[in-house]
N, C-alpha and C positions, 0 to 999 in steps of 0.2 A: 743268452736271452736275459734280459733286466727286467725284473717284472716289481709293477708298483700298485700297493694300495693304497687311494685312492679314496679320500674323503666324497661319497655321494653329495653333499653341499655345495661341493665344489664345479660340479658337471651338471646342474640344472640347465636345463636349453625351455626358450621360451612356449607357452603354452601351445597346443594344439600339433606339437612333432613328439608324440610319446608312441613309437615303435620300436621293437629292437633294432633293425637296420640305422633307423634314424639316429636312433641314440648310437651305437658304436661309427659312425661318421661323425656325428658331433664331440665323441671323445676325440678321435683320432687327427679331428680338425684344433681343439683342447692341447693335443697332446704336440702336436707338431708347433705349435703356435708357445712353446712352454711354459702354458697355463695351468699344468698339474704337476702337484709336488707330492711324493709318495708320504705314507704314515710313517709316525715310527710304530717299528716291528721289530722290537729287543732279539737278542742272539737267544738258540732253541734251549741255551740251558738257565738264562734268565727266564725265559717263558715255562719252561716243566718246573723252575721254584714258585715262577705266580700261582701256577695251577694250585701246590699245598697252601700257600697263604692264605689266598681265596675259599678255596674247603677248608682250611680251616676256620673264616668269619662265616663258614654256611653251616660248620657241626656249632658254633657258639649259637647261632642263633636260635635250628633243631633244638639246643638240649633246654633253650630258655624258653620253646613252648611247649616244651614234656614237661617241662617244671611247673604251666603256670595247669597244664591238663591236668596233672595232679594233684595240682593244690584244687582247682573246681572241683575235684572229685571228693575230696575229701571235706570242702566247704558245702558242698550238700548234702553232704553224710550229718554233719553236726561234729565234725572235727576242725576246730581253729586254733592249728598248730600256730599260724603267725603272731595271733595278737602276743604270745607270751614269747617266742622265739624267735629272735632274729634270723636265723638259718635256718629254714626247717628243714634241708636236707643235709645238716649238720650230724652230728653223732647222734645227739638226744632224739634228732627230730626223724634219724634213721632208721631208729632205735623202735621208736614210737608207730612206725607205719609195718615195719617188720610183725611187729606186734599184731596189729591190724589186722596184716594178711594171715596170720596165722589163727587169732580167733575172733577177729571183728570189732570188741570192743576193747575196752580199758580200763581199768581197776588201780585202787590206790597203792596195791604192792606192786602191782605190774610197773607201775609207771615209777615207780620210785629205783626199780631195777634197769628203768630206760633213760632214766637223765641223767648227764652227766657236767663235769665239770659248772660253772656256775648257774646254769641252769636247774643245779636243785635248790637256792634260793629263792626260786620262785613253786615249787612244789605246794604250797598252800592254796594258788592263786590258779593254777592248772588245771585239775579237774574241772572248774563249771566252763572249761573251751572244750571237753572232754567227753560229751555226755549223749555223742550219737553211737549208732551202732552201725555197720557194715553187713549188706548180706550175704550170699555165699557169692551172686554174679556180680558183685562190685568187691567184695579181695579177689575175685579172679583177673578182674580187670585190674585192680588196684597193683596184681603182682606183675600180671604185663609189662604196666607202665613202667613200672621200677626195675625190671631187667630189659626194658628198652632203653631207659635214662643212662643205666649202666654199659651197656653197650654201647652208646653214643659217648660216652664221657672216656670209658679206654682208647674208642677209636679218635678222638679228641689228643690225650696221650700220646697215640702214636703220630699223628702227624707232628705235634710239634717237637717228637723228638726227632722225627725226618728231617723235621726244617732246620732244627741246631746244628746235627751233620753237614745237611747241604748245603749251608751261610759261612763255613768255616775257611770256606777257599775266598770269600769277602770279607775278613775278620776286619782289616784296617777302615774298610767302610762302614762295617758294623760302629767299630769305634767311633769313626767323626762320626755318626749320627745321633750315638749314645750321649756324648757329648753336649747337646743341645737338650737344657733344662724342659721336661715336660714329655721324654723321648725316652721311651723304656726299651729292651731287645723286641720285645714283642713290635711294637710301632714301626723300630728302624728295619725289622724282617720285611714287613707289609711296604713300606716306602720304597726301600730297594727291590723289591721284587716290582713294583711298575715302574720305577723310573729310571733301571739299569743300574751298574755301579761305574758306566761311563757318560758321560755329556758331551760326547762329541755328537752325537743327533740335532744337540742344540744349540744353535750358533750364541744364542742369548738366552738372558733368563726369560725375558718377554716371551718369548717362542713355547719353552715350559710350560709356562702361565698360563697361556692360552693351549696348548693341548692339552694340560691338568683340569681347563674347564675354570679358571678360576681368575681368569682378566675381566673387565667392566667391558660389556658391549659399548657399541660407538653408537650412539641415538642424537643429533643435532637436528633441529628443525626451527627455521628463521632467525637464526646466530645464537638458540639459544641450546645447551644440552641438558637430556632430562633425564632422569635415572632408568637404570637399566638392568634389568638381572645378568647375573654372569654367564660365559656361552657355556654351552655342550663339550663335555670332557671327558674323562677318565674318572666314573665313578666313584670307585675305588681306593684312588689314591686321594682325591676333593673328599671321602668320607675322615679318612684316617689322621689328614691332614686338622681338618675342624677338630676332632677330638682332642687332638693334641692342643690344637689352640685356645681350647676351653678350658684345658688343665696348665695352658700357661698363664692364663688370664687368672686364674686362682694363687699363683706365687707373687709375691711381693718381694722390693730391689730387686727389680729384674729390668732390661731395658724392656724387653717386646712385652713385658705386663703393664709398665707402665705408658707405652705406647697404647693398647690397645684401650685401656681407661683414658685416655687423652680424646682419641677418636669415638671414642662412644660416651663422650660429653656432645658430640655434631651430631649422633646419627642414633643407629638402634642396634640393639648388642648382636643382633645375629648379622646384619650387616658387616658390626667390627670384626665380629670372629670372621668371617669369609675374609677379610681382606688383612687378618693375621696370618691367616690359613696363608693367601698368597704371598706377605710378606714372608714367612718362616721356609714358604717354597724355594726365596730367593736365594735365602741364607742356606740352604742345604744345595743348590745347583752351586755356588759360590766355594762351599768349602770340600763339595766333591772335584770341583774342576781345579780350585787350589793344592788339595790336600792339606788341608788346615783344618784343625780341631774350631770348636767355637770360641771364642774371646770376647766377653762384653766389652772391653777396650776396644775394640773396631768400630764399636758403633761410636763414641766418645771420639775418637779418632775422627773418624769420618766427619761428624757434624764440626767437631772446631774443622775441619779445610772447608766443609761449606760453606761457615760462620765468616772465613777468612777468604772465601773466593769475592763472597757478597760485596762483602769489604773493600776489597781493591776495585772493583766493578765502581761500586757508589764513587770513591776518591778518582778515577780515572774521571768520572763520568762528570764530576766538580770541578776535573781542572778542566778539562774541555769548554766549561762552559765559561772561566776564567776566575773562578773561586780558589783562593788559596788555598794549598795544603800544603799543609807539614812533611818534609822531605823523609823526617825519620819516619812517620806513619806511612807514608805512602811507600 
């Protein structure tokens, strides 16, 4: 038995037949007629790497609102670790809440025995963010917090040393993704874990595109087309995707930076980023299905045969009409 899932978009029947009988006769009428085309549904051991990926963008997000509990906690104590620290859960600033929990407030020896590295450059300036005090049922909570922060941040640890182990049997795909400016391991983990480290799912890149969630909907009405948000996709991978394209948009001599500054002279920057996002999609279906590293020479490549297909197009398209051309040019 072949069993397919089955985009629900896809099997809307018109209004007023919404029963179950109804509805499995109208797939089956769907189904016979080969009007339904199964999801992709990656192999069971691409799917248990998505599962650490994904916990892992769900412990990063946990430990970044224990971070920010904390910090309110201690912003309404009369402790403003930030103004003077860039990391407050740095050394100094770990130093300083340890403290905390232990007698509530803080003192100019105290604190001079909590900062460290260049952070004691600023020891003059510290104390007047210094000058609340803690009562006994806020360092109890206050120590909660900080061995729950801790406890998220090992288990953090541990999944991505799971994921290093279990991405080693895709090393060469790790590689072509690495490869591509803007793509850290961390990126190309989370990319391969939704997109498979095969394309045979997908006949095209277009196909990608659109289950990525990240193709121009089709909106035409009375010959004319009018903008559209992009369809429904894969979360996921449309998040990891942007990010990356915001960190290419930041490099300079680059082709896809200077493309996407090109395009967001026409439009607006987060529009251009979605649509780096799907060009970059392209480029990674492209050099999975090749097996080819990235080469900014492909794209230089590419546009001179464009440059030159045009070409011969126009000169054919001149003699036909009985305009000379030059036999060497043409």
């Amino acid at each position: 038995m072949h069993l397919l899932v089955v985009n629900a978009r896809h099997m809307r029947n018109v209004p007023g037949k919404k029963t179950d009988t109804r509805d499995a006769e109208w797939i089956a009428i769907l189904l016979r007629a080969g009007l339904l085309q199964g999801s992709f549904v990656p192999d069971q051991e691409i799917r248990d790497l998505r599962q650490f990926t994904r916990y892992r963008k769900a412990l990063i997000r946990d430990i970044t609102s224990q971070k920010n509990r904390i910090e309110k906690l201690l912003q309404s104590s009369g402790f403003s670790l930030s103004s003077f620290l860039s990391d407050i859960f740095g050394n100094s600033g770990t130093a300083i809440m340890q403290q905390l929990v232990q007698v509530g407030s803080i003192t100019s020896e105290s604190l001079n025995m909590c900062l460290k590295g260049r952070s004691r450059q600023k020891a003059r300036d510290i104390p007047s963010g210094l000058n609340g005090v803690l009562s006994i049922p806020q360092r109890q909570l206050l120590k909660m917090q900080l061995a729950h922060l801790k406890d998220l941040q090992d288990n953090l640890h541990e999944v991505e040393e799971q994921i290093r182990n279990d991405f080693t049997k895709f090393e060469r795909q790790i590689q072509l993704l690495d490869s591509i400016p803007g793509i850290d391991l961390t990126a190309a983990y989370a990319i391969l874990a939704e997109i498979s480290h095969t394309m045979s799912a997908f006949p095209t890149a277009q196909h990608i595109c659109s289950w990525a969630g990240l193709a121009p909907g089709n909106y035409e009405s009375a010959g004319k087309k009018k903008r559209q948000r992009v369809t429904p996709g894969n979360n996921y991978l449309k998040t990891i995707l942007c990010e990356v394209a915001w960190v290419i948009a930041s490099h300079k001599d680059q082709y896809l930076s200077g493309w996407y500054w090109r395009l967001k002279q026409r439009t607006d920057s987060k529009r251009a980023i979605v649509a780096l996002a799907r060009k970059l999609l392209v480029v990674i279906y492209a050099m999975l299905k090749s097996d080819q590293s990235y080469n900014e020479q492909k794209f230089e490549e590419r546009k001179n045969a464009v440059e030159k297909r045009r070409i011969i197009r126009m000169l054919n398209e001149l003699s036909r009409l009985g305009y000379p051309v030059p036999l060497s040019t043409a």
